[in-house]
C-alpha positions in Angstrom: 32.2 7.6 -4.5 30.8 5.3 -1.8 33.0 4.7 1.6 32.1 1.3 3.0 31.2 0.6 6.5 33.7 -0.8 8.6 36.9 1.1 6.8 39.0 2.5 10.0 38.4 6.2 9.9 41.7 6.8 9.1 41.4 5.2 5.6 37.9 6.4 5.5 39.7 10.1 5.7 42.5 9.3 3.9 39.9 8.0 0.8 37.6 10.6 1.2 40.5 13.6 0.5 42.6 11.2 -2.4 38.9 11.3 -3.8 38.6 15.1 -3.4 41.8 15.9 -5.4 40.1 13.9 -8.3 36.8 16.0 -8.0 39.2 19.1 -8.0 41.7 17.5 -11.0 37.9 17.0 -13.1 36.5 20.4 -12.3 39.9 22.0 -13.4 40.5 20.2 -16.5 36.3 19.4 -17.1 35.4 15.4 -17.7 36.3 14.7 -20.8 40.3 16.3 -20.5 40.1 14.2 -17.1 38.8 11.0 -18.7 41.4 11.2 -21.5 44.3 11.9 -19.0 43.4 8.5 -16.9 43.7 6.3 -20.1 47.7 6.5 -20.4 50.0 5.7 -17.6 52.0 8.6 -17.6 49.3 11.2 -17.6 47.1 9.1 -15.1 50.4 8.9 -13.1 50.5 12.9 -12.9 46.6 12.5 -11.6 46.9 9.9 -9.2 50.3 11.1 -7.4 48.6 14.3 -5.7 45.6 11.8 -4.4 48.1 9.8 -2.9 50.4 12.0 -1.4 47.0 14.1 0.3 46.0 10.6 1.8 49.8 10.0 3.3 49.5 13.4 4.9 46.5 12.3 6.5 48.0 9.0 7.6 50.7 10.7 9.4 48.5 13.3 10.6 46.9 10.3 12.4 50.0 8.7 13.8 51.2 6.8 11.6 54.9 6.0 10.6 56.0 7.1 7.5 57.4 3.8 6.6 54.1 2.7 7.1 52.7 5.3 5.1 55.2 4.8 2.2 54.9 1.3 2.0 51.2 1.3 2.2 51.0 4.4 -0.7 53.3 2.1 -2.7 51.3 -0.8 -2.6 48.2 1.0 -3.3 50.1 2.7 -6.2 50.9 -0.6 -7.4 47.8 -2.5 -7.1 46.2 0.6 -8.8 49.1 1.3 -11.4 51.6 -2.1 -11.8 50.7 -3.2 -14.5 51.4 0.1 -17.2 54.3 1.3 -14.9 57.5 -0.2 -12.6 57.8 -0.3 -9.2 61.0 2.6 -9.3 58.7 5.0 -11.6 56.0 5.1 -9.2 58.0 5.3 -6.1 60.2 8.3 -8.1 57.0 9.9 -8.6 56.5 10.0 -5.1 59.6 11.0 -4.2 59.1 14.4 -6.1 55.3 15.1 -5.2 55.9 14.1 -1.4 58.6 15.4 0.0 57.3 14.2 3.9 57.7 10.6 2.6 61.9 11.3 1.4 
């Protein structure tokens, strides 16, 4: 993983711990489980909803408004996600795993 220079630290924070859950996700299930599980969009959803939701507690926790926070997760769930799964899947999946964003 590689933070670039000149990311606010916010979103440097915010990248480092969505990253960390991902290390964790690997080390539980070992590479290969992990690789499988991010080449189908429901499985890679179950992955990637965790990240996301650790880096919206650290927005907030750095004063940011949750509408903020939810529409940037969103978009980030959609520029990462979009194409294998709708707009209302994604943001249901947040719904459940982040209940701060409701």
């Amino acid at each position: 993983m590689e933070i670039r220079p000149g990311l606010p630290r916010t979103e440097s924070i915010a990248a480092v711990t969505h990253e960390s859950v991902h290390v964790a996700e690997c080390d539980s299930l070992g590479p290969v489980r992990y690789r499988w599980n991010t080449l189908f969009a429901s499985s890679n959803l179950a992955l990637e909803v965790p990240a996301y939701c650790v880096a919206a507690r650290v927005r907030l926790k750095n004063g940011w408004s949750i509408n903020t926070v939810k529409f940037t997760i969103l978009e980030d769930m959609r520029a990462a996600m979009g194409d294998q799964l709708d707009s209302a899947t994604l943001h249901r999946a947040l719904a459940v795993s982040c209940p701060e964003l409701r």
